[in-house]
N, CA, C and O of each residue as an XYZ file, in Angstrom:
592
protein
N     -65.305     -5.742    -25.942
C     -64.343     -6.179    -24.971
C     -63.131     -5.262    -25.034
O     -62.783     -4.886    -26.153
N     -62.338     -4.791    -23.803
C     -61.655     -3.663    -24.006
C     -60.511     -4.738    -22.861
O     -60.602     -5.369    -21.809
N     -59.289     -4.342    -24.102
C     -57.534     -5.155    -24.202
C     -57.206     -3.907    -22.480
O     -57.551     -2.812    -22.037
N     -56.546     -4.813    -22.212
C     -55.653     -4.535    -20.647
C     -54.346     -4.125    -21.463
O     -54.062     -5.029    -22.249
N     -53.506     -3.108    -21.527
C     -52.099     -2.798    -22.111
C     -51.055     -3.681    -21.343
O     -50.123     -4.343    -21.800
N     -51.585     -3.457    -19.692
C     -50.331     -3.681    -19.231
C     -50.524     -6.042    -19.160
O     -49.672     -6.923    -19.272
N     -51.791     -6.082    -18.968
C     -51.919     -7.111    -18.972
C     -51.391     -8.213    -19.898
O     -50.780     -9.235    -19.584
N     -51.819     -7.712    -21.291
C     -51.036     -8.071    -22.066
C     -49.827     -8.158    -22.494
O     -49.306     -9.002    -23.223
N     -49.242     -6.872    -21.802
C     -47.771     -7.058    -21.952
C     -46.640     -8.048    -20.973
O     -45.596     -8.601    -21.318
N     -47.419     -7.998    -19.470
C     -47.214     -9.232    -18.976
C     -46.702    -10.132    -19.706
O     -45.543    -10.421    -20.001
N     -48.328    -10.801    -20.124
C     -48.515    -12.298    -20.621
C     -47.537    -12.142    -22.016
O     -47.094    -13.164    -22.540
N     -47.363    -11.376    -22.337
C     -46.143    -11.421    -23.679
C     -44.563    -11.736    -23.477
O     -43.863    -12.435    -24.209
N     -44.142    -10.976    -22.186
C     -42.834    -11.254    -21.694
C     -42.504    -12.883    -21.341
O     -41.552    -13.608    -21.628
N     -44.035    -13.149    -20.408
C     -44.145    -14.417    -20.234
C     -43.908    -15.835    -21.282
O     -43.297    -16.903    -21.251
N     -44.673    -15.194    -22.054
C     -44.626    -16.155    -23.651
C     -42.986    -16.181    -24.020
O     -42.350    -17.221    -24.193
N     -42.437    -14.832    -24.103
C     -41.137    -14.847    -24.578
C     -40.107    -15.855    -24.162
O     -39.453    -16.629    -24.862
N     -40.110    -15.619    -22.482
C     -39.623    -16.582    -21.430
C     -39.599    -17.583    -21.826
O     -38.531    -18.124    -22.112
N     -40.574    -18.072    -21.951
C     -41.028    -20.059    -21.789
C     -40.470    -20.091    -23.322
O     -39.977    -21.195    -23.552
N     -40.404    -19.260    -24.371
C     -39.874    -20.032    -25.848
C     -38.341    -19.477    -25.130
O     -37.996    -20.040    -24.091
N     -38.043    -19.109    -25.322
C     -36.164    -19.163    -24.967
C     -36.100    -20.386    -23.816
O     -35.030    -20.993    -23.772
N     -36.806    -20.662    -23.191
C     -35.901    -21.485    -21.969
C     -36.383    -21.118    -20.908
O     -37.275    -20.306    -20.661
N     -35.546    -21.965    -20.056
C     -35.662    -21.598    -18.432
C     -34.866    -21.413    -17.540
O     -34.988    -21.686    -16.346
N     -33.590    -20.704    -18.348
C     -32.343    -20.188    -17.918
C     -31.279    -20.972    -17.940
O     -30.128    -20.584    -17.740
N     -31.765    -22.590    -18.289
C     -30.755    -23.762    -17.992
C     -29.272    -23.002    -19.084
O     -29.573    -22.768    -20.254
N     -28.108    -22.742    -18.732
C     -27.236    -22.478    -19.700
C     -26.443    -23.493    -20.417
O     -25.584    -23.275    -21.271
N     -26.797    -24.507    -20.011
C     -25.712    -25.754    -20.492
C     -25.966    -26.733    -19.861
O     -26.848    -26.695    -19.003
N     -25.286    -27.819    -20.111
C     -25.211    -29.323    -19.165
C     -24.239    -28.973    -18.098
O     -23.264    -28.228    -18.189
N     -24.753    -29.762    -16.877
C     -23.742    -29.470    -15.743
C     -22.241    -29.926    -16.152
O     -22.138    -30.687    -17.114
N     -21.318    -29.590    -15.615
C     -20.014    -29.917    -15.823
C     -19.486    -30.651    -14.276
O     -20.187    -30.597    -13.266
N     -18.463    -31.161    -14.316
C     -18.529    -32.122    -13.005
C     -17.532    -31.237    -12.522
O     -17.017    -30.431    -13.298
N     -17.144    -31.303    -11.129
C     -15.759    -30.665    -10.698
C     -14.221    -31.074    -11.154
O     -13.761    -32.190    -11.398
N     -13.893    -30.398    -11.168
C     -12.395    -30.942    -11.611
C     -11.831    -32.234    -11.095
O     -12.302    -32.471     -9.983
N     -11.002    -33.141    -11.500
C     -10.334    -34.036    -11.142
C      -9.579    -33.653    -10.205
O      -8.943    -32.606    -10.328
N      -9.493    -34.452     -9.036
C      -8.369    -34.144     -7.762
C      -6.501    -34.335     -8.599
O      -6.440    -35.157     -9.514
N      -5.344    -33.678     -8.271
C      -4.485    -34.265     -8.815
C      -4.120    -35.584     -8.548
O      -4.521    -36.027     -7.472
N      -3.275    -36.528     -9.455
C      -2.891    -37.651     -9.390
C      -1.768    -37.877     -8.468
O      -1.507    -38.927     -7.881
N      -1.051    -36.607     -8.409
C       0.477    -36.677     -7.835
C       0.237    -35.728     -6.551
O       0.148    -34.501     -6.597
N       0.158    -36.450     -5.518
C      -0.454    -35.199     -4.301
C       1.120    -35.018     -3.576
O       2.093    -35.706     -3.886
N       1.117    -34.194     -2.797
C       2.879    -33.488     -2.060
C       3.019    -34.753     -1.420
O       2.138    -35.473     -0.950
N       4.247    -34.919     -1.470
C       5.177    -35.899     -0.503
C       6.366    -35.455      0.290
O       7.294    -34.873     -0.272
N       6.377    -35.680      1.440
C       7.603    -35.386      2.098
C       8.414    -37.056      1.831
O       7.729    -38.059      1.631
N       9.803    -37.087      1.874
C      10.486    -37.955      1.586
C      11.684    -37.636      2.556
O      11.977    -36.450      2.705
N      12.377    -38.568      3.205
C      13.757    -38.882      3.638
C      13.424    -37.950      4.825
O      14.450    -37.311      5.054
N      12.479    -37.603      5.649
C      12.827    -36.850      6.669
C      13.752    -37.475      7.818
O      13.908    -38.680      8.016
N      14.336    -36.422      8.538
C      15.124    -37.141      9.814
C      15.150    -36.008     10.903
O      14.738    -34.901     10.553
N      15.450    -36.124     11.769
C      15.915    -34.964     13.017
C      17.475    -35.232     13.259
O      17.685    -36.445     13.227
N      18.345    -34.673     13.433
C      19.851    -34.993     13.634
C      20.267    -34.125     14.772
O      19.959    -32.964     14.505
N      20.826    -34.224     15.897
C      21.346    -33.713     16.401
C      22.851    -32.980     16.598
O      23.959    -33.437     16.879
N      22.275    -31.406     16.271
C      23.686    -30.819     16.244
C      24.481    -29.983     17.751
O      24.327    -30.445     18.882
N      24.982    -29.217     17.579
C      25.658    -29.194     18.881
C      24.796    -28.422     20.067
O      25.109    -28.569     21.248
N      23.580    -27.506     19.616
C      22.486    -26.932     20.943
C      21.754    -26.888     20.290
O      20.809    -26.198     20.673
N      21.578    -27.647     18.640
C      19.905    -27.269     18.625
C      19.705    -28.804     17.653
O      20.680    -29.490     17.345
N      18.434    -29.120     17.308
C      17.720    -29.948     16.263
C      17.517    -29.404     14.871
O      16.974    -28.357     14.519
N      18.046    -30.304     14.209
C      18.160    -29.785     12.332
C      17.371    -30.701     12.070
O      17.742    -31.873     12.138
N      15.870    -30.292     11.645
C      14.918    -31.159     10.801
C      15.562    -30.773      8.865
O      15.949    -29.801      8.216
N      15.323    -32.246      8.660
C      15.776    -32.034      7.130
C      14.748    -32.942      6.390
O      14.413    -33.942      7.026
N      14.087    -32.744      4.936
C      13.292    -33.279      4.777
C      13.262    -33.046      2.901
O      13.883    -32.041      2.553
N      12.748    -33.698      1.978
C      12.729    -33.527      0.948
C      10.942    -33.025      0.456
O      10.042    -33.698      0.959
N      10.696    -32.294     -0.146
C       9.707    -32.161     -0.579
C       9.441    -32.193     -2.047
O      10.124    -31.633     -2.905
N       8.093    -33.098     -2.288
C       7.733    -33.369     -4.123
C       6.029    -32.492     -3.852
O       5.039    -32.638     -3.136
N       6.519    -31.561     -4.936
C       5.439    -30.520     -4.601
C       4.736    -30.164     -6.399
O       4.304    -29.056     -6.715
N       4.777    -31.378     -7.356
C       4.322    -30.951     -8.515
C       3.538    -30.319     -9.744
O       3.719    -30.102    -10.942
N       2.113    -30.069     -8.313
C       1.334    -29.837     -8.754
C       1.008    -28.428     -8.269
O      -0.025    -27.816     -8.539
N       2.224    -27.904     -7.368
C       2.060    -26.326     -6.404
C       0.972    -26.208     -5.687
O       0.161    -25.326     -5.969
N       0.806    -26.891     -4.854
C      -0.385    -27.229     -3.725
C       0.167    -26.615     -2.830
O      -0.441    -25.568     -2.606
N       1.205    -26.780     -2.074
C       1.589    -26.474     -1.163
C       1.684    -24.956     -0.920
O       2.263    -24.421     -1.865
N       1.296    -24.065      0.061
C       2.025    -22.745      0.103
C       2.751    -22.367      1.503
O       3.451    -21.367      1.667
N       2.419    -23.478      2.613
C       3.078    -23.596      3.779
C       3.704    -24.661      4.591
O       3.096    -25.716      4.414
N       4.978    -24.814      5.654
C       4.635    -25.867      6.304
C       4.883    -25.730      7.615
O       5.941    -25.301      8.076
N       3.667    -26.182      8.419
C       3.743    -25.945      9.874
C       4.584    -26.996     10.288
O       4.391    -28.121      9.829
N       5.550    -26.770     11.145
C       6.240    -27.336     11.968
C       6.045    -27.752     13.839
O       6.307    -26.890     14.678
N       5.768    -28.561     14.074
C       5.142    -28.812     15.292
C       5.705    -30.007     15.704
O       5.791    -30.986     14.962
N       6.283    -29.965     17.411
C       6.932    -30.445     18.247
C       6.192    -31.209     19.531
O       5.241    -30.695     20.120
N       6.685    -32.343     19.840
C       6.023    -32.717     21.415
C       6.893    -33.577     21.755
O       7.583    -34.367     21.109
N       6.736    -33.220     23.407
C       7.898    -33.957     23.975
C       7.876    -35.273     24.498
O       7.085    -35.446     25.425
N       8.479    -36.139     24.169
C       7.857    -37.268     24.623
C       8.643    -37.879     25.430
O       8.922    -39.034     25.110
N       9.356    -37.229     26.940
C       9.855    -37.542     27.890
C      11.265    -37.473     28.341
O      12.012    -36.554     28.005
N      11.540    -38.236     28.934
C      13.854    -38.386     29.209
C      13.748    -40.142     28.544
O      13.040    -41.142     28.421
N      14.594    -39.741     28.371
C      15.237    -40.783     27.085
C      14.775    -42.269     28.690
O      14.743    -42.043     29.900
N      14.498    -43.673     27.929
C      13.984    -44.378     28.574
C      12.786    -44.570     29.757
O      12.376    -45.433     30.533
N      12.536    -43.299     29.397
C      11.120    -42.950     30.571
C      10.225    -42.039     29.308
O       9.703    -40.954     29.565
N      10.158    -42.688     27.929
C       9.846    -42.117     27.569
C       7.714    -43.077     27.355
O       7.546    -44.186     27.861
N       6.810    -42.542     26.788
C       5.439    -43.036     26.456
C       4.633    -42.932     25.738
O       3.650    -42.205     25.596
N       5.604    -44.642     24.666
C       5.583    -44.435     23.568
C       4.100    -44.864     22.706
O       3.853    -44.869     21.500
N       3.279    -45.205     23.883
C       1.718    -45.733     23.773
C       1.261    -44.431     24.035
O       0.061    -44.498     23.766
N       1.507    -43.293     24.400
C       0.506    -42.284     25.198
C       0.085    -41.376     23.844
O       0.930    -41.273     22.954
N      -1.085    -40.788     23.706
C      -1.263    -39.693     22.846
C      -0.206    -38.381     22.886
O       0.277    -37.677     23.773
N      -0.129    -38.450     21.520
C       1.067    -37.086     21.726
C       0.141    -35.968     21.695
O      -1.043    -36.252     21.512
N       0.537    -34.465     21.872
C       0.027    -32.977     21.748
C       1.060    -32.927     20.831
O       1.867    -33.857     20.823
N       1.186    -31.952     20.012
C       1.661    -31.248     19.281
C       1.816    -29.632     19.382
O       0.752    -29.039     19.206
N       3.003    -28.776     19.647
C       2.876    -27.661     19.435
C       3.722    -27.089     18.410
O       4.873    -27.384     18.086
N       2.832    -26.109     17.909
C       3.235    -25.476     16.620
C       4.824    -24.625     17.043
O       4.892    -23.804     17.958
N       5.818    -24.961     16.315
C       7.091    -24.617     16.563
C       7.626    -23.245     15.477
O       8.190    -22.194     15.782
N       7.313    -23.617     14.522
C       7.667    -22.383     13.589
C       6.729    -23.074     12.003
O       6.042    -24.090     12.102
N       6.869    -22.373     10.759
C       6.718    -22.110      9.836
C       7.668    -22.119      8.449
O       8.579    -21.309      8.617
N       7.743    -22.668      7.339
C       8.416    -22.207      6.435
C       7.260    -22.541      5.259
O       6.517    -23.488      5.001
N       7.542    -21.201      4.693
C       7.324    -20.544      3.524
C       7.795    -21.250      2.604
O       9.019    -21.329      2.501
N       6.783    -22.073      1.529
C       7.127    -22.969      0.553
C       6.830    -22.361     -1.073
O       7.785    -22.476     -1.842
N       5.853    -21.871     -1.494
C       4.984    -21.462     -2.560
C       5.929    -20.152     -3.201
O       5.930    -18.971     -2.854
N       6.462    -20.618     -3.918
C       6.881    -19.562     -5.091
C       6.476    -19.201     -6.305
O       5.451    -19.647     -6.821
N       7.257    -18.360     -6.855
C       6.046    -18.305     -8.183
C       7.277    -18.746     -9.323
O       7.072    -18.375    -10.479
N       8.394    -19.430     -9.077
C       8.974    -19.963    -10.130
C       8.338    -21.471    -10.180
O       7.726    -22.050     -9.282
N       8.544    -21.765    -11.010
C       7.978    -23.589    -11.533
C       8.883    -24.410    -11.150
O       8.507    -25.552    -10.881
N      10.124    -24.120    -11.033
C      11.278    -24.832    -10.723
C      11.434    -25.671     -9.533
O      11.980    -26.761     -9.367
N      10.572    -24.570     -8.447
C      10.462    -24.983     -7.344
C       9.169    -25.673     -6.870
O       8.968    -25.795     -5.661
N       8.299    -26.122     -7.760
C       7.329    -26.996     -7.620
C       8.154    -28.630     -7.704
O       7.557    -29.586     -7.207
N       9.377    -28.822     -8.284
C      10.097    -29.939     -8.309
C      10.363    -30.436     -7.052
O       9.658    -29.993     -6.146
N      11.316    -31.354     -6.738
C      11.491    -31.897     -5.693
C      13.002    -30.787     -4.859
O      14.081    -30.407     -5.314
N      12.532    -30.663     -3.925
C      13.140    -29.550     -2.635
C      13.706    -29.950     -1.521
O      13.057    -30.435     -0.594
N      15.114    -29.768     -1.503
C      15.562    -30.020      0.134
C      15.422    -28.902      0.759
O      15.847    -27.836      0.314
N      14.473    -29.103      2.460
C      14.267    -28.124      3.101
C      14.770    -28.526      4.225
O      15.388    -29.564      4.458
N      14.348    -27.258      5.249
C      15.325    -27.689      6.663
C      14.431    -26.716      7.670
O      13.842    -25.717      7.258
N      14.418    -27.228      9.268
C      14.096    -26.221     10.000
C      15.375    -26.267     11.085
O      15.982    -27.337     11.145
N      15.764    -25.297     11.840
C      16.185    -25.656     12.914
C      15.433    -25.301     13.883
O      14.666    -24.369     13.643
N      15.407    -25.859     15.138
C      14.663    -26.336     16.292
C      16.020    -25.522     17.602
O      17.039    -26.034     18.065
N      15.608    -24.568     17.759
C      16.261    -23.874     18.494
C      16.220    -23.592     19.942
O      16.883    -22.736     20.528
N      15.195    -24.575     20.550
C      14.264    -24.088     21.580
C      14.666    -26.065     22.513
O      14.466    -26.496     23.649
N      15.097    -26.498     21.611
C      15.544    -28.136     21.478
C      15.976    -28.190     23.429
O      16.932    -27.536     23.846
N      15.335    -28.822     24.130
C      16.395    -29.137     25.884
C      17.482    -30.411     25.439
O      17.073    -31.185     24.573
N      18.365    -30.557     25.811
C      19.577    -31.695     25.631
C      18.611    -32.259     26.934
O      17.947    -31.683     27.795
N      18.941    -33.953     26.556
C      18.713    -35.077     27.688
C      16.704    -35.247     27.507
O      16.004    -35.340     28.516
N      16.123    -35.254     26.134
C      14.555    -34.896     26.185
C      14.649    -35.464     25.027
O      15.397    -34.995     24.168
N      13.752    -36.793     24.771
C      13.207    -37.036     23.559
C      11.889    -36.654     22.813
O      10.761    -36.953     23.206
N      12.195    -35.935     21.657
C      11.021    -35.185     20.930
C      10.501    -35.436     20.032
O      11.470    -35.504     19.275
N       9.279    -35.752     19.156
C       8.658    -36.151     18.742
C       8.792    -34.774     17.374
O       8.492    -33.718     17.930
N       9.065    -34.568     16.165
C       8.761    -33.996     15.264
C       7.194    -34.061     14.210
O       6.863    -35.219     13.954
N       6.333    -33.040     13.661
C       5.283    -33.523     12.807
C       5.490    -32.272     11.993
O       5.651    -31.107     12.356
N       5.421    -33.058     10.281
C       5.184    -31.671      9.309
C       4.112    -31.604      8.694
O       3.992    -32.328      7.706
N       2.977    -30.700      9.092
C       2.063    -30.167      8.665
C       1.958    -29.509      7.100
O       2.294    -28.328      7.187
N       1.662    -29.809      5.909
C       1.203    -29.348      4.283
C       0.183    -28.594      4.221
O      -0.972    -28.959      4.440
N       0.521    -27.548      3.934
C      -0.696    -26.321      4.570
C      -1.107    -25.737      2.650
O      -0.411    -25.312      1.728
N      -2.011    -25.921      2.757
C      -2.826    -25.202      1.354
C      -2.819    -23.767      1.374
O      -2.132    -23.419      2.334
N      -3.229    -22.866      0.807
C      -3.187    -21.653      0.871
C      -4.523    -20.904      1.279
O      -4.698    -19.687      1.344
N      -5.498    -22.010      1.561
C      -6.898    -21.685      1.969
C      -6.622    -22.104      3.297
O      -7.709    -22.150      3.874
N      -5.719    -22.427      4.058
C      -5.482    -22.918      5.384
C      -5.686    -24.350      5.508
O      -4.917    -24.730      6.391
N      -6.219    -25.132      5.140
C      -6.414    -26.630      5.418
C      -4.734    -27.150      5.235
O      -3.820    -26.944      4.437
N      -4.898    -27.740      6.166
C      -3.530    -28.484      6.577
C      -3.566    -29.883      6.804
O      -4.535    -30.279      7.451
N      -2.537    -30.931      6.332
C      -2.919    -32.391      6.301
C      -1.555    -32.576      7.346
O      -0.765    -31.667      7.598
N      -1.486    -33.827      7.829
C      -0.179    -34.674      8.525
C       0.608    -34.982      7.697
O       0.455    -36.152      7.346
N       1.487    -34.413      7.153
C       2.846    -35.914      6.325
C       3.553    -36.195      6.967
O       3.037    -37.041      7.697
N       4.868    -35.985      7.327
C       5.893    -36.965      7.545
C       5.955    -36.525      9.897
O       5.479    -35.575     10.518
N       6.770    -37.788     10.407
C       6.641    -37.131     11.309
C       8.232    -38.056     11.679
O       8.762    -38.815     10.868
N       8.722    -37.785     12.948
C      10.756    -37.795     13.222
C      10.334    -37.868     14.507
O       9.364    -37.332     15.044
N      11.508    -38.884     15.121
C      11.762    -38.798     16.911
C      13.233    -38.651     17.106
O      14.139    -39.270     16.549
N      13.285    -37.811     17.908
C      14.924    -37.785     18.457
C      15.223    -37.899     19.616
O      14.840    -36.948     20.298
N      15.774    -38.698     20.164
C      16.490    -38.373     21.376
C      18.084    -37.488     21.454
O      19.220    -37.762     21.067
N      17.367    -36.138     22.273
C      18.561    -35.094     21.924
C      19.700    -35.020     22.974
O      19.559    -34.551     24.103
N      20.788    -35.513     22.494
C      21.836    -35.731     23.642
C      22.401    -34.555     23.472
O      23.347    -34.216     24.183
């Protein structure tokens, strides 16, 4: 009976294989825990100053989630003709840049936009968008003003 070289060497690698394993490297590990303390906007308001809208708002950002926040506006009519049952739109108004690389500023933050674009005699609807740094963006806080 005449041995196959390569045949055998096959079936040898094979053998090797199956005694080490089957590549498993470990027990699965689960995904990380979501944080406990997720961003909060706190105390927002809209105030009216003399030609424009000052959004002011506190942010608790502890866990540095945050790296943006969209700011977005809709109008929701003349003051007493306003419809306050109707679906709002939202348009994106501006941006601020939240994510630093000090730690300090993962604490709690007074921020501000101004609204420069604001018509006097128009009540407006404010929404602040919490933007991740992968783009996913959630709803937090949202403000109505009637801008005299």
């Amino acid at each position: 009976m005449r041995k196959h070289p390569v045949k055998s060497s096959v079936l040898l690698v094979l053998f090797l294989v199956a005694l080490t394993g089957c590549g498993v490297k470990g027990n699965p590990v689960p995904y990380p825990a979501i944080p406990a303390i997720k961003p909060v906007i706190e105390k927002m308001e809209a105030v009216s100053m003399e030609e424009d809208v000052l959004l002011k708002w506190n942010l608790q950002d502890k866990n540095g989630l945050i790296s943006y926040i969209k700011i977005e506006r809709s109008d929701a009519g003349q003051p007493g003709n306003e419809c306050k049952d109707c679906p709002r739109t939202f348009n994106w108004i501006g941006q601020i840049k939240v994510k630093e690389e000090k730690p300090a500023d993962k604490e709690k933050r007074e921020l501000s936009f101004t609204d420069t674009n604001a018509i006097k005699g128009k009540t407006y609807n404010y929404r602040l968008m919490l933007c991740e740094e992968n783009g996913n963006c959630s709803e937090a806080a949202t403000a109505e003003i009637n801008f005299k």
